[in-house]
C-alpha positions as CSV (number, residue, x, y, z in Angstrom):
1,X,-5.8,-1.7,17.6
2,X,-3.7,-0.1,14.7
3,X,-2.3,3.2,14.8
4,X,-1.5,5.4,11.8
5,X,0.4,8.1,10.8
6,X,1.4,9.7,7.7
7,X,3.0,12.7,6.8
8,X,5.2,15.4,4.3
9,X,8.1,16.6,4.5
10,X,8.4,19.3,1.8
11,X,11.1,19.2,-0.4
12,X,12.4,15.9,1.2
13,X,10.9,11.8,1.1
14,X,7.8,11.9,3.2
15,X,7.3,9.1,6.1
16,X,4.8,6.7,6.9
17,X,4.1,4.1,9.8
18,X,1.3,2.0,11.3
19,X,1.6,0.1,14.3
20,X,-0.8,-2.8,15.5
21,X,-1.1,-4.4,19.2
22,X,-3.4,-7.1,20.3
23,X,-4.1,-7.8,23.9
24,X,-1.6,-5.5,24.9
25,X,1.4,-6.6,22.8
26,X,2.9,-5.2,19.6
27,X,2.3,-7.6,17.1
28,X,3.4,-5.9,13.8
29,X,5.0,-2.2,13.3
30,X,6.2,-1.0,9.8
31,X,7.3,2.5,8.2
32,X,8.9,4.0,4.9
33,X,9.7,6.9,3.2
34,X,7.5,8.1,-0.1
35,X,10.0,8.6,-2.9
36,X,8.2,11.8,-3.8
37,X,7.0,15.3,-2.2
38,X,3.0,14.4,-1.9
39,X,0.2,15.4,-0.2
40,X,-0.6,14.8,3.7
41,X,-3.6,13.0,2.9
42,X,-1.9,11.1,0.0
43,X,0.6,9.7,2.6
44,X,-2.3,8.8,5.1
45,X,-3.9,6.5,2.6
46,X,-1.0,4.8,1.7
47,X,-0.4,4.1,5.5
48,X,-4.2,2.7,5.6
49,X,-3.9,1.0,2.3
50,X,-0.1,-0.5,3.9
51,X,-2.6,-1.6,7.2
52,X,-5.4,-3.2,5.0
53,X,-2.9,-5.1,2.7
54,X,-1.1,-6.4,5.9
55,X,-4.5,-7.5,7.3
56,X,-5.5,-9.2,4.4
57,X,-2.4,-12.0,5.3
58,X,-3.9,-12.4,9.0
59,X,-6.5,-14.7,10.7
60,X,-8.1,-11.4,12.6
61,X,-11.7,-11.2,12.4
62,X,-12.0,-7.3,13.4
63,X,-9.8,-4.5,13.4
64,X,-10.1,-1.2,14.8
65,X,-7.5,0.9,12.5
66,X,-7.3,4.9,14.5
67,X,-6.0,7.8,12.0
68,X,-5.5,11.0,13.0
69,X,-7.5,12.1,9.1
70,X,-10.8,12.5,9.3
71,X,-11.1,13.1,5.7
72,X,-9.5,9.1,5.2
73,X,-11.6,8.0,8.5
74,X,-14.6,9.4,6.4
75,X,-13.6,7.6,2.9
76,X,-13.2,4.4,4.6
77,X,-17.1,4.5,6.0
78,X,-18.4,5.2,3.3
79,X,-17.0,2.9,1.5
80,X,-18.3,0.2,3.9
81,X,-21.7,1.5,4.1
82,X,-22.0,0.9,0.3
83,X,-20.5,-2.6,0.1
């Protein structure tokens, strides 16, 4: 299970984090600041696209990834369906 969470901070960096367990145990967390003022659904992709490039490295086979954007959640099936 990985959680997300993006988010902006007007006039300041904006933050980002994910954080993955597997049977119960934290396995990986990370988090950072976006140098820029963005867009809240800017900062949720880059916390999804953060997760995917991380899962890329692993051995998992499936991956349930829960974001609280339903406009990213959206984006990311459809662009499964048409693969």
């Amino acid at each position: 299970m990985i959680y997300t969470d993006g988010l902006v901070v007007r006039l300041e960096q904006s933050p980002w984090a994910f954080s993955v367990r597997s049977c119960g145990r934290l396995v990986k967390e990370e988090c950072g600041l976006s140098s820029m003022t963005t867009s809240s659904m800017a900062m949720e992709v880059l916390t999804v696209t953060r997760v995917l490039l991380w899962l890329k490295s692993q051995s998992y086979t499936h991956a349930c990834i829960q974001s609280d954007s339903l406009c990213v959640i959206r984006n990311m099936e459809t662009s499964s369906l048409s693969r």
